[in-house]
PyMOL Python script that loads the backbone (N, CA, C, O; Angstrom):
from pymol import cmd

cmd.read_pdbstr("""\
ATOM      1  N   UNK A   1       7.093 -31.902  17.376  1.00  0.00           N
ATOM      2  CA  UNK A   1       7.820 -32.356  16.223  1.00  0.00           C
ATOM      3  C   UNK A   1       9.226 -31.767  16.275  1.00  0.00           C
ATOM      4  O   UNK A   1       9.468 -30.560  16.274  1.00  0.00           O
ATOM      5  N   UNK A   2      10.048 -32.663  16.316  1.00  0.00           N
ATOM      6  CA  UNK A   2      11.566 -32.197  15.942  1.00  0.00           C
ATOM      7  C   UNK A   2      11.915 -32.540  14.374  1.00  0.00           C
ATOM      8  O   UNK A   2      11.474 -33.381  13.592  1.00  0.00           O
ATOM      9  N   UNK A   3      13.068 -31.341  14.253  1.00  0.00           N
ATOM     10  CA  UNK A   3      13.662 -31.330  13.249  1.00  0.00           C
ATOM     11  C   UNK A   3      14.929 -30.156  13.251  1.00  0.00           C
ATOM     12  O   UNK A   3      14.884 -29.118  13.912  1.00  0.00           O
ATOM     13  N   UNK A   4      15.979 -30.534  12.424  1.00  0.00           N
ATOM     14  CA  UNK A   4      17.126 -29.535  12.574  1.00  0.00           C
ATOM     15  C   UNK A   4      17.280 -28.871  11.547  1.00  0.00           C
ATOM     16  O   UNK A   4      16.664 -28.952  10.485  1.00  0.00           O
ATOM     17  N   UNK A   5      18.402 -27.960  11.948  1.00  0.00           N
ATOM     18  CA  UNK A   5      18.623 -26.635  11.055  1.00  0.00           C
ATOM     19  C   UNK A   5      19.266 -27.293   9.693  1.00  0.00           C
ATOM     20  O   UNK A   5      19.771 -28.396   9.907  1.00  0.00           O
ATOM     21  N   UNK A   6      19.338 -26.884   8.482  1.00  0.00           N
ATOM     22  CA  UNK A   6      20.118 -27.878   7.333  1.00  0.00           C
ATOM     23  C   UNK A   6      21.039 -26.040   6.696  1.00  0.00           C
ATOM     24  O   UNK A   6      21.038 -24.878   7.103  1.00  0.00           O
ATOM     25  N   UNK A   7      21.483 -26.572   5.894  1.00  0.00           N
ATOM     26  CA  UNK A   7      21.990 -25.460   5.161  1.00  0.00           C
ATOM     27  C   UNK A   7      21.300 -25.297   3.889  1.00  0.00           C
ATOM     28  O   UNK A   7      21.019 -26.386   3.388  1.00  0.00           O
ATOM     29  N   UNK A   8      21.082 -24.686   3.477  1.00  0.00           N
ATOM     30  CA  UNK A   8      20.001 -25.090   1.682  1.00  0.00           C
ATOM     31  C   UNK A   8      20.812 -23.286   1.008  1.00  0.00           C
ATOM     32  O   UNK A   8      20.532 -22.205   1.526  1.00  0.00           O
ATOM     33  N   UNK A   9      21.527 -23.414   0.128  1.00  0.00           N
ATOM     34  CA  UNK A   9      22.360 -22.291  -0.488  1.00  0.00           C
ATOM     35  C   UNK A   9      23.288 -21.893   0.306  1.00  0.00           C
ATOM     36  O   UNK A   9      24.103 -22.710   0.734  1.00  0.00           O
ATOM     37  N   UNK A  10      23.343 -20.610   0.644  1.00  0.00           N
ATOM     38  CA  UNK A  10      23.935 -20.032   1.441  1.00  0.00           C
ATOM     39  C   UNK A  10      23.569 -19.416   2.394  1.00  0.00           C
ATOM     40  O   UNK A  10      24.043 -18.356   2.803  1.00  0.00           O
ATOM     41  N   UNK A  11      22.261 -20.319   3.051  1.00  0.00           N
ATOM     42  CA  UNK A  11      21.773 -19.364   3.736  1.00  0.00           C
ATOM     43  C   UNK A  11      21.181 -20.991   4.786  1.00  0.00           C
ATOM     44  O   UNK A  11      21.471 -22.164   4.554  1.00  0.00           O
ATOM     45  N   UNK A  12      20.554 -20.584   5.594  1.00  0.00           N
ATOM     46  CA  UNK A  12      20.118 -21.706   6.893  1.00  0.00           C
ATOM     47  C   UNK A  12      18.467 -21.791   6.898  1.00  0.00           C
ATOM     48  O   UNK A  12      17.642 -20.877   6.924  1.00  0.00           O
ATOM     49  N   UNK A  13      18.292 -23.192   6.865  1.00  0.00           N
ATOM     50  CA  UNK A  13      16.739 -23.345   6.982  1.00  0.00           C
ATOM     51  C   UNK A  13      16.350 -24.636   7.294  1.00  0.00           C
ATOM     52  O   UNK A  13      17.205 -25.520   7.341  1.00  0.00           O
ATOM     53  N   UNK A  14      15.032 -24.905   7.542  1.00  0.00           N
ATOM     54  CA  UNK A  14      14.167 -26.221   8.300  1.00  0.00           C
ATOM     55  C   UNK A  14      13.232 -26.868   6.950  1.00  0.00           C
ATOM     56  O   UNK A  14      12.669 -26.237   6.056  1.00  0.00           O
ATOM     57  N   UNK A  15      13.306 -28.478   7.191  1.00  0.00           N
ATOM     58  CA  UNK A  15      12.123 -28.587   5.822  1.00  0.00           C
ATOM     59  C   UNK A  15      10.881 -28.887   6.961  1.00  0.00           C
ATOM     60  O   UNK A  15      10.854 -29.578   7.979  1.00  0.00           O
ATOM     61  N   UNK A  16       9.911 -28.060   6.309  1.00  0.00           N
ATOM     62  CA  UNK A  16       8.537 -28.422   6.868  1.00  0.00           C
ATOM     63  C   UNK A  16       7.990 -29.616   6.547  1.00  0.00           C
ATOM     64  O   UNK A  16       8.142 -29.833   5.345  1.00  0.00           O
ATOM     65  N   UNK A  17       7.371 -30.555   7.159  1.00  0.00           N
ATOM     66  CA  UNK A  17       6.634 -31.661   6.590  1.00  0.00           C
ATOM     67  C   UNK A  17       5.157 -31.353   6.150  1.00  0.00           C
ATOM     68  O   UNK A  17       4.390 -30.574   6.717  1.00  0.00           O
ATOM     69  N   UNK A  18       4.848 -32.267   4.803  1.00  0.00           N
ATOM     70  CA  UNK A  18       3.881 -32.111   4.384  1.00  0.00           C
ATOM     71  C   UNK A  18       2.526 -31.944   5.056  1.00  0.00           C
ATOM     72  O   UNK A  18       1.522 -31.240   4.956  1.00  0.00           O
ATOM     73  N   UNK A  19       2.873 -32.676   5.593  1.00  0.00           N
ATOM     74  CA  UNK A  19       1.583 -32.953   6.721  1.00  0.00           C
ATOM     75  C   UNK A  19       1.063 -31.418   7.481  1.00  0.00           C
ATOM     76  O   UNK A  19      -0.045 -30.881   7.478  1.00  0.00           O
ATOM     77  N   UNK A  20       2.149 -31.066   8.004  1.00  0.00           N
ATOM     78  CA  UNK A  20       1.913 -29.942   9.056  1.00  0.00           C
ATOM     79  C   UNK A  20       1.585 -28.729   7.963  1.00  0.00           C
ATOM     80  O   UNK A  20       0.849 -27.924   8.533  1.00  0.00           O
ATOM     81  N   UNK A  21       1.920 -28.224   6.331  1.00  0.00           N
ATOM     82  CA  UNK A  21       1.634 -27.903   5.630  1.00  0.00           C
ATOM     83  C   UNK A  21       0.211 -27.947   4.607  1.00  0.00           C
ATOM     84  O   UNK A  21      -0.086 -27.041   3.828  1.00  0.00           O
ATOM     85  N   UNK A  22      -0.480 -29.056   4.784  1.00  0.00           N
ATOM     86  CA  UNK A  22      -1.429 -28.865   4.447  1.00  0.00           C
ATOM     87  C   UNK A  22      -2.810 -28.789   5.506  1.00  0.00           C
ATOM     88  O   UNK A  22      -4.011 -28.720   5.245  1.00  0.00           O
ATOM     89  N   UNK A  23      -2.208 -28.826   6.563  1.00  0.00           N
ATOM     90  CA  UNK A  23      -3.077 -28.979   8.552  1.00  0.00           C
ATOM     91  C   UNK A  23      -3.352 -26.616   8.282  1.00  0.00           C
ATOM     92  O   UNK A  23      -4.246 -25.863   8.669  1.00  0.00           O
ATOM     93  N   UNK A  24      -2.248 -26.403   7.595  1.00  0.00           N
ATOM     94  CA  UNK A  24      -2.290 -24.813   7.449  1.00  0.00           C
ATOM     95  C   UNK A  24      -2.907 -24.785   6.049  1.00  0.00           C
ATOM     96  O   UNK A  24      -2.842 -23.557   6.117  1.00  0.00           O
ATOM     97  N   UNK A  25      -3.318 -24.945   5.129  1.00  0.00           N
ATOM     98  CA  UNK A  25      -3.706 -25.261   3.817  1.00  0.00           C
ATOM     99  C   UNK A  25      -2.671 -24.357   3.438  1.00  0.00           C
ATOM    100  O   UNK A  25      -3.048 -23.188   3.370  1.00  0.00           O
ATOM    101  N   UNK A  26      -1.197 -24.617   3.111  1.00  0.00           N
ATOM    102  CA  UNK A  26      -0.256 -23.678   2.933  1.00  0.00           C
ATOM    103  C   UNK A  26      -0.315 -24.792   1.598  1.00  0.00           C
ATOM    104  O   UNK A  26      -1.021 -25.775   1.374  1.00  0.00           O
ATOM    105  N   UNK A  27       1.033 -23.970   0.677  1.00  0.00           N
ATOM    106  CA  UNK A  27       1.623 -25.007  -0.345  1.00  0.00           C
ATOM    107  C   UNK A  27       3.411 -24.067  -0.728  1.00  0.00           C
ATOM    108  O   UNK A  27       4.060 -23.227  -0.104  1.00  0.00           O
ATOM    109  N   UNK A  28       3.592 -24.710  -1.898  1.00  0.00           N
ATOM    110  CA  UNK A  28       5.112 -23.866  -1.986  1.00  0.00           C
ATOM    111  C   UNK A  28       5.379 -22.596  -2.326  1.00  0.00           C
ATOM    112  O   UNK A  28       6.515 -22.122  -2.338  1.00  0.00           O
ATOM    113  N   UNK A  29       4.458 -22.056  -2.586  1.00  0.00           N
ATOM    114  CA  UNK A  29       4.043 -20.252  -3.063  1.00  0.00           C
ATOM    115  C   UNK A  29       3.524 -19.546  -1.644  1.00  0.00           C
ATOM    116  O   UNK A  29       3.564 -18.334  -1.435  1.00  0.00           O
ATOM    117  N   UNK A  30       3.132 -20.344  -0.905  1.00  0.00           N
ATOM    118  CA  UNK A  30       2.405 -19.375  -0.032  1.00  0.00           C
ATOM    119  C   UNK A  30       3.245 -18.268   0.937  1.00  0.00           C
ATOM    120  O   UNK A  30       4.314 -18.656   1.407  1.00  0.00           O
ATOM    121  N   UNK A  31       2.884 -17.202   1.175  1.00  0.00           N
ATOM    122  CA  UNK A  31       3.379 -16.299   1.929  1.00  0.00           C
ATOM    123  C   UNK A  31       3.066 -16.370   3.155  1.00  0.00           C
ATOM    124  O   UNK A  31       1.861 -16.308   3.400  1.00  0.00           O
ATOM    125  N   UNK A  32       3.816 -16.487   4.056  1.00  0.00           N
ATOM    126  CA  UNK A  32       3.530 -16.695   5.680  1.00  0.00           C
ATOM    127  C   UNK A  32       5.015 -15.232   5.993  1.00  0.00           C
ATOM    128  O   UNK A  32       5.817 -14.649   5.263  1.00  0.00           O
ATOM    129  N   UNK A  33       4.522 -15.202   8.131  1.00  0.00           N
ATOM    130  CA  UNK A  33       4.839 -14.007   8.529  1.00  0.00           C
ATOM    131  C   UNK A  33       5.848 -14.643   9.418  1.00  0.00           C
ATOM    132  O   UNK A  33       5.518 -15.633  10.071  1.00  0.00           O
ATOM    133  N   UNK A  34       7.182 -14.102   9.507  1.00  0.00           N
ATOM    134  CA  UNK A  34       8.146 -14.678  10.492  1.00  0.00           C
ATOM    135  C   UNK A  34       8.145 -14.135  11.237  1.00  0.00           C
ATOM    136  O   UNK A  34       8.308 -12.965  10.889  1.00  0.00           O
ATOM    137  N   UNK A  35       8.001 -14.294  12.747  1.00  0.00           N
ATOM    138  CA  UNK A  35       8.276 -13.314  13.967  1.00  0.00           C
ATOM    139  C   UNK A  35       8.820 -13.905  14.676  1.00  0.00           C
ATOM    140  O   UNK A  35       8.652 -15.115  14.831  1.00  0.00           O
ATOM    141  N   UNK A  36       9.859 -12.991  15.482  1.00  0.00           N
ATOM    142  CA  UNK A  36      10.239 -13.653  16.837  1.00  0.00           C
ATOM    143  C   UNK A  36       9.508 -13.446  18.076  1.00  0.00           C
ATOM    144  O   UNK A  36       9.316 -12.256  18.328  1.00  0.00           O
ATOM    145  N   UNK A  37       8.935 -14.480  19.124  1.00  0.00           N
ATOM    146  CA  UNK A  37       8.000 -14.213  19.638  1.00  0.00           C
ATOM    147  C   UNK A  37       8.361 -14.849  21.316  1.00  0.00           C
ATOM    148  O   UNK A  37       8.120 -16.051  21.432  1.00  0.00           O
ATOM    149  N   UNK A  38       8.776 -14.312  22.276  1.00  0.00           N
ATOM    150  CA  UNK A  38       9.351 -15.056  23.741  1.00  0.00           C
ATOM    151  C   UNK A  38       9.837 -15.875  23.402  1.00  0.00           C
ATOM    152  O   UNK A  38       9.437 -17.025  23.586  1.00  0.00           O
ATOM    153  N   UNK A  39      11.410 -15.392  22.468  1.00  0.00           N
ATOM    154  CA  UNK A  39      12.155 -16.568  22.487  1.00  0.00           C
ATOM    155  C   UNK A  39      12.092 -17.025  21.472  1.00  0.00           C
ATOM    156  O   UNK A  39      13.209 -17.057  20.956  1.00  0.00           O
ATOM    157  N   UNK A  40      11.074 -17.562  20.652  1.00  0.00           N
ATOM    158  CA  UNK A  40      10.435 -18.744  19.836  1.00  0.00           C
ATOM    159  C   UNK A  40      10.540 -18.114  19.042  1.00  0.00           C
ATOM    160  O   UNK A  40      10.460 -16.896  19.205  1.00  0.00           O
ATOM    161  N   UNK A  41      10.835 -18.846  17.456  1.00  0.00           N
ATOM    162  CA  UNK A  41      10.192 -18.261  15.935  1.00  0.00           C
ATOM    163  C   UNK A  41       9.170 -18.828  15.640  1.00  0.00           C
ATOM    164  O   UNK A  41       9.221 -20.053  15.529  1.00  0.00           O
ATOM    165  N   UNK A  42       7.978 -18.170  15.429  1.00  0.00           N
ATOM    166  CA  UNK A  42       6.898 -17.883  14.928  1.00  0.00           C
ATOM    167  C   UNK A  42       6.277 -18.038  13.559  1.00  0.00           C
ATOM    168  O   UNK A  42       5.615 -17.029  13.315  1.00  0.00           O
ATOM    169  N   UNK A  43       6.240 -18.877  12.617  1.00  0.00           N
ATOM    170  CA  UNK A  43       5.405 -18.934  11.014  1.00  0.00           C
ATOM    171  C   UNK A  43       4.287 -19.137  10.847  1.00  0.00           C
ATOM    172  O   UNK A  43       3.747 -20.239  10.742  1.00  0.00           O
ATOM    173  N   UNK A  44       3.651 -17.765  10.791  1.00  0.00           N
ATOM    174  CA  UNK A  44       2.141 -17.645  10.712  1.00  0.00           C
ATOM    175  C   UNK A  44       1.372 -17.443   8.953  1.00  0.00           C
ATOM    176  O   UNK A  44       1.739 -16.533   8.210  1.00  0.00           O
ATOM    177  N   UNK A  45       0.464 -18.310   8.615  1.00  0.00           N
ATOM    178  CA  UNK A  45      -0.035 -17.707   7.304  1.00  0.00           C
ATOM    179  C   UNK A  45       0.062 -16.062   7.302  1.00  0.00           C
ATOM    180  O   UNK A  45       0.235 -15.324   8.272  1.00  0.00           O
ATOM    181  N   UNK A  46      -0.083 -15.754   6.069  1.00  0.00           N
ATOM    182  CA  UNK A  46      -0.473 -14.375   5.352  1.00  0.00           C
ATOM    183  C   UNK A  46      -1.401 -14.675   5.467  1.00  0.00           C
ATOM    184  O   UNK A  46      -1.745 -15.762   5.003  1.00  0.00           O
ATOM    185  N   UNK A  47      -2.709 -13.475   6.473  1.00  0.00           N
ATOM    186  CA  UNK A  47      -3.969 -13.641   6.447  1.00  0.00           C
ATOM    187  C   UNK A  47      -4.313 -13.367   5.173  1.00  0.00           C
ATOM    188  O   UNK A  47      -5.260 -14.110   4.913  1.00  0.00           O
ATOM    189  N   UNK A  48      -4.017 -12.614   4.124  1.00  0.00           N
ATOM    190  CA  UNK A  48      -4.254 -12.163   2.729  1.00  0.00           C
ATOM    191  C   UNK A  48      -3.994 -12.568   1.651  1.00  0.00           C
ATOM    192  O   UNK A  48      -4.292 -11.950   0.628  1.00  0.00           O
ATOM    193  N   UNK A  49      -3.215 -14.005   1.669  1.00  0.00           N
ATOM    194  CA  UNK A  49      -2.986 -14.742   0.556  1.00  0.00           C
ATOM    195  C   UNK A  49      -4.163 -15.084  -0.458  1.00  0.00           C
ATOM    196  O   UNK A  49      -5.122 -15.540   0.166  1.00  0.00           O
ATOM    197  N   UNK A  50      -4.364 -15.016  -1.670  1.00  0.00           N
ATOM    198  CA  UNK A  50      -4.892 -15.408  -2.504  1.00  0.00           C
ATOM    199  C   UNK A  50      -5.846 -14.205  -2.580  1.00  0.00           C
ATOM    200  O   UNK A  50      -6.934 -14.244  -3.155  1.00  0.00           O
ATOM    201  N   UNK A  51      -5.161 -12.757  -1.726  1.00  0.00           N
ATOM    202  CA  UNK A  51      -6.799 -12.196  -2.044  1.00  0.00           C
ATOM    203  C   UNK A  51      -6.661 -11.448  -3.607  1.00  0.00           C
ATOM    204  O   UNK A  51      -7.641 -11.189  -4.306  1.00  0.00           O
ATOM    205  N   UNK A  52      -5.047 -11.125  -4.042  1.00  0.00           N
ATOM    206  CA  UNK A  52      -5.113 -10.726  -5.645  1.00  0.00           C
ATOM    207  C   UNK A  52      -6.020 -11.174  -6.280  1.00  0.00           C
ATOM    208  O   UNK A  52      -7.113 -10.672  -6.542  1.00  0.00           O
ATOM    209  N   UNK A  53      -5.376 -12.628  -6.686  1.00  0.00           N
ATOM    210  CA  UNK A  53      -5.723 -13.469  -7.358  1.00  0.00           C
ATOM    211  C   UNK A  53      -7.727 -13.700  -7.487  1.00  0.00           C
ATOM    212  O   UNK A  53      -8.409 -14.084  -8.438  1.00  0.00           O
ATOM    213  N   UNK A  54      -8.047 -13.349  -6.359  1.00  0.00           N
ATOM    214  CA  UNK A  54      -9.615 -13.473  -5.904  1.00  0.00           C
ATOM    215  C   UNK A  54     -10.214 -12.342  -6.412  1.00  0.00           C
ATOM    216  O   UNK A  54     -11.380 -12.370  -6.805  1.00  0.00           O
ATOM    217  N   UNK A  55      -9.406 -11.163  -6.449  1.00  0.00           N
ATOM    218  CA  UNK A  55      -9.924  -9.879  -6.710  1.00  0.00           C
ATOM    219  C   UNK A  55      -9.742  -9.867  -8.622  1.00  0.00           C
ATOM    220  O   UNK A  55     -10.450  -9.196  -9.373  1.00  0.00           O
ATOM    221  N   UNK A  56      -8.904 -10.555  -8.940  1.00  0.00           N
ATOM    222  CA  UNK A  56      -8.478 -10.900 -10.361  1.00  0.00           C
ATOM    223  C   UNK A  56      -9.513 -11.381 -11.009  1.00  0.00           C
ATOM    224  O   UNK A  56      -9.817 -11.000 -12.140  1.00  0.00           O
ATOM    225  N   UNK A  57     -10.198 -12.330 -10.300  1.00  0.00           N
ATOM    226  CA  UNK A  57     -11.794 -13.342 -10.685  1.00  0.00           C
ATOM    227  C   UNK A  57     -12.372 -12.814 -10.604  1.00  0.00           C
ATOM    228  O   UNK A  57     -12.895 -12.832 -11.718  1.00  0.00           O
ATOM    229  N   UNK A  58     -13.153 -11.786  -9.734  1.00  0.00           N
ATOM    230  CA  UNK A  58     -14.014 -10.921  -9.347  1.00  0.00           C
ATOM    231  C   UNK A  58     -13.983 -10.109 -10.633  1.00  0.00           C
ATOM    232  O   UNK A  58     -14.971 -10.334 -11.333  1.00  0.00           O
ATOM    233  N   UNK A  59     -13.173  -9.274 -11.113  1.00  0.00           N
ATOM    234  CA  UNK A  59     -13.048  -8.291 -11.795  1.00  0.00           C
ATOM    235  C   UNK A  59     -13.432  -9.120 -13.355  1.00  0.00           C
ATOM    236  O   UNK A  59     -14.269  -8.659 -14.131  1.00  0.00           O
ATOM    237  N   UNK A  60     -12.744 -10.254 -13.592  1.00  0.00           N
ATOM    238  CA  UNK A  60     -12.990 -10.948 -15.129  1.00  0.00           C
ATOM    239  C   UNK A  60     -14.291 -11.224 -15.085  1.00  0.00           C
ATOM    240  O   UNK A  60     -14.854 -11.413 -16.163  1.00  0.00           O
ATOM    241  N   UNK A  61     -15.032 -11.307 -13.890  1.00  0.00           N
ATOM    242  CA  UNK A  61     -16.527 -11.898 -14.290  1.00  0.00           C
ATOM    243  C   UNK A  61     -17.581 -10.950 -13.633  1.00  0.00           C
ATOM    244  O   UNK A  61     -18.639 -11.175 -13.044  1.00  0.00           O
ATOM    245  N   UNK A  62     -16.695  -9.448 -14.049  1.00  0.00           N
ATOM    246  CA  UNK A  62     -17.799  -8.503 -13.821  1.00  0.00           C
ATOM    247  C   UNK A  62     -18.381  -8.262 -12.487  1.00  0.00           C
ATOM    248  O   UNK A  62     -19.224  -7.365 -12.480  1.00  0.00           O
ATOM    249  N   UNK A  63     -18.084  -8.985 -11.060  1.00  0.00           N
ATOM    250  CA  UNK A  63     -18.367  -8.766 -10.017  1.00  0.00           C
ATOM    251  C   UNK A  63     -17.916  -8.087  -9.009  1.00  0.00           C
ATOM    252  O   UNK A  63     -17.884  -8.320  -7.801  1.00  0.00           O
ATOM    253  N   UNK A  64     -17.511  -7.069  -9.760  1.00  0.00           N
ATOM    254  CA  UNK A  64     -16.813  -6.049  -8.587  1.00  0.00           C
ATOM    255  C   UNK A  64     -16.917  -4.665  -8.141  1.00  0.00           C
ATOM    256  O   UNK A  64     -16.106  -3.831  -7.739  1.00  0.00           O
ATOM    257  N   UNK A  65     -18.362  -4.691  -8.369  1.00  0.00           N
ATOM    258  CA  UNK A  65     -18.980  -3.349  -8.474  1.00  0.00           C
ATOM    259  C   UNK A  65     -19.126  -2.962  -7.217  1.00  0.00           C
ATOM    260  O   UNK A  65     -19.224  -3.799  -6.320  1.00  0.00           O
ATOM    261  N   UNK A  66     -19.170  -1.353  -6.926  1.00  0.00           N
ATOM    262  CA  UNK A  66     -19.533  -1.218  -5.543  1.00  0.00           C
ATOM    263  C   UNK A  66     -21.008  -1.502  -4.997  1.00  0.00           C
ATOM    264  O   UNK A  66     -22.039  -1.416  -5.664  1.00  0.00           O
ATOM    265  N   UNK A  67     -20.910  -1.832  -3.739  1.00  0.00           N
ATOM    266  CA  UNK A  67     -21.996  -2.054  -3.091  1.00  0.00           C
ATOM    267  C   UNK A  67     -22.931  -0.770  -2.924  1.00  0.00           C
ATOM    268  O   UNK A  67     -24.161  -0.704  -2.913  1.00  0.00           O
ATOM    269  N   UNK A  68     -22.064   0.126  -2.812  1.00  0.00           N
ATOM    270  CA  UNK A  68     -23.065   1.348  -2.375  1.00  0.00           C
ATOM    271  C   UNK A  68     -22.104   2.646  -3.089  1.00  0.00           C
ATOM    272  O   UNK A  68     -20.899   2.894  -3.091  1.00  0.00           O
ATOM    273  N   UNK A  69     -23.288   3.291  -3.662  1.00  0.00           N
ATOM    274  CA  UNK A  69     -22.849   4.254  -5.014  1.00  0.00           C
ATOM    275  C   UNK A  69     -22.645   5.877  -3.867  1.00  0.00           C
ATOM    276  O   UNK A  69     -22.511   7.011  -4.325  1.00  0.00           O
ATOM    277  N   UNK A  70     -22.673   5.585  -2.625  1.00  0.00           N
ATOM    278  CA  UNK A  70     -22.227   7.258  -1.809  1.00  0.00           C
ATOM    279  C   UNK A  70     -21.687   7.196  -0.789  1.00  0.00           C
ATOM    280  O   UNK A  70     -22.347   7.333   0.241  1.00  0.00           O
ATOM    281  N   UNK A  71     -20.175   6.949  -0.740  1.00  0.00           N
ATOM    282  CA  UNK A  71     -19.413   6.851   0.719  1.00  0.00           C
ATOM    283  C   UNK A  71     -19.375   8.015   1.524  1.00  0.00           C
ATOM    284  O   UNK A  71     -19.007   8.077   2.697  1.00  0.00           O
ATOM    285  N   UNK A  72     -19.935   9.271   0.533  1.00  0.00           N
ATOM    286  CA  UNK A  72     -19.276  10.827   1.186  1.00  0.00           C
ATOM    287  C   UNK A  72     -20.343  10.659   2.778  1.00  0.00           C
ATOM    288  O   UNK A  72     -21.218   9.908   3.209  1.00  0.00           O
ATOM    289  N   UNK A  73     -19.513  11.995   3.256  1.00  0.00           N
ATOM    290  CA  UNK A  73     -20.225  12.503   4.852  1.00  0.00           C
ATOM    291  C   UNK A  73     -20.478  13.556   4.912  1.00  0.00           C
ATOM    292  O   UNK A  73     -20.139  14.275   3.971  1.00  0.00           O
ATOM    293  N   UNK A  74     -21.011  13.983   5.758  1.00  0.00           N
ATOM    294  CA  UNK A  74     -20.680  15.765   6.103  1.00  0.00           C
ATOM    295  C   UNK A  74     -19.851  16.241   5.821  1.00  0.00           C
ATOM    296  O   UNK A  74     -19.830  17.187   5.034  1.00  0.00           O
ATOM    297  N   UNK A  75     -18.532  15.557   6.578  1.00  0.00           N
ATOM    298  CA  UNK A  75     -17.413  16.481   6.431  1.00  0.00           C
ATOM    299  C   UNK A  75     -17.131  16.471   4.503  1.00  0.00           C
ATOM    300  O   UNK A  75     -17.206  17.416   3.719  1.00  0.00           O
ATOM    301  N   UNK A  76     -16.910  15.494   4.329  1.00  0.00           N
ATOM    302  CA  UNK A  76     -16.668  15.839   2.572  1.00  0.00           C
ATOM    303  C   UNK A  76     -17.566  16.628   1.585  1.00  0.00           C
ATOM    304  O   UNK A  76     -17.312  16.944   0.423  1.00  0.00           O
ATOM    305  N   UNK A  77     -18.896  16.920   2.469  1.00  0.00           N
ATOM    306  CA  UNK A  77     -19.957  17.534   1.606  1.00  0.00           C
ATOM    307  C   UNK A  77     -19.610  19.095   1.853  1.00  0.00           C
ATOM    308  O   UNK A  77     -19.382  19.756   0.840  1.00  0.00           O
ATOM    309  N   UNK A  78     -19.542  19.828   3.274  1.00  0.00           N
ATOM    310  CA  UNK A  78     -19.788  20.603   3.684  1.00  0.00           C
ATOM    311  C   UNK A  78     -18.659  20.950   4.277  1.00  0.00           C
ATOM    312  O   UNK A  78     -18.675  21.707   5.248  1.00  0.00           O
ATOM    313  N   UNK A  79     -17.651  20.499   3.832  1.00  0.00           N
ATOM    314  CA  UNK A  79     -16.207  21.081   5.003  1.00  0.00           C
ATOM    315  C   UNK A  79     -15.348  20.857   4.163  1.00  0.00           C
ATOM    316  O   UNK A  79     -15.131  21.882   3.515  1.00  0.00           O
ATOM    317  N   UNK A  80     -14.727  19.996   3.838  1.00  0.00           N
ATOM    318  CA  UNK A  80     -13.418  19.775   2.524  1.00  0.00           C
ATOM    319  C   UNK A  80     -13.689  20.470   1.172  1.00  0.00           C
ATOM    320  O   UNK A  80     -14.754  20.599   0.568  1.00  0.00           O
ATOM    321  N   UNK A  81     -12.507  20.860   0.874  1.00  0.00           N
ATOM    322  CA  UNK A  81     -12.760  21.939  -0.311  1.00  0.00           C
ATOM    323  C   UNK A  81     -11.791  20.656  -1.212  1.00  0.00           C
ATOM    324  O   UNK A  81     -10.708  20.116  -0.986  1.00  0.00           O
ATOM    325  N   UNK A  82     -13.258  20.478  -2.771  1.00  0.00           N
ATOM    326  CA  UNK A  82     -12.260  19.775  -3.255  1.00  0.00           C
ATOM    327  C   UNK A  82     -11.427  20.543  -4.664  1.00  0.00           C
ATOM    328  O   UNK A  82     -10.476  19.977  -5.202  1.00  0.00           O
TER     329      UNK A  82
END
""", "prot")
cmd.dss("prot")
cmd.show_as("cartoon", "prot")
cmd.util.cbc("prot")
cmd.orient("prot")
């Protein structure tokens, strides 16, 4: 797919097409990662998008309890002074 550089403010950018935007289930909020990569620029999703928002639901409907009520070890039992 081609497409060129435009100016949009004062600053330089590309419009993505819809198509190739929802092929990423991206939309106009989403956070993606810019890298430069051999040459090439790179726009990769945020593997972590939506996880607030998920953790936001979790918490309103009471499901966010820990799984397991004793993370300690040795060392925190018997060696760290708390």
């Amino acid at each position: 797919m081609k497409t060129n550089i435009i100016n949009i403010g004062n600053s330089e950018g590309i419009i993505l097409p819809s198509t190739l935007l929802r092929q990423l289930n991206l939309t106009l909020k989403s956070a993606v990662n810019i890298e430069i990569e051999n040459g090439a620029i790179t726009i990769k999703p945020d593997p972590r998008q939506g996880w607030a928002e998920a953790a936001k639901q979790m918490h309103d409907a009471q499901d966010d309890e820990l799984l397991s009520d004793d993370f300690s070890n040795s060392f925190d039992r018997e060696e760290w002074t708390w």
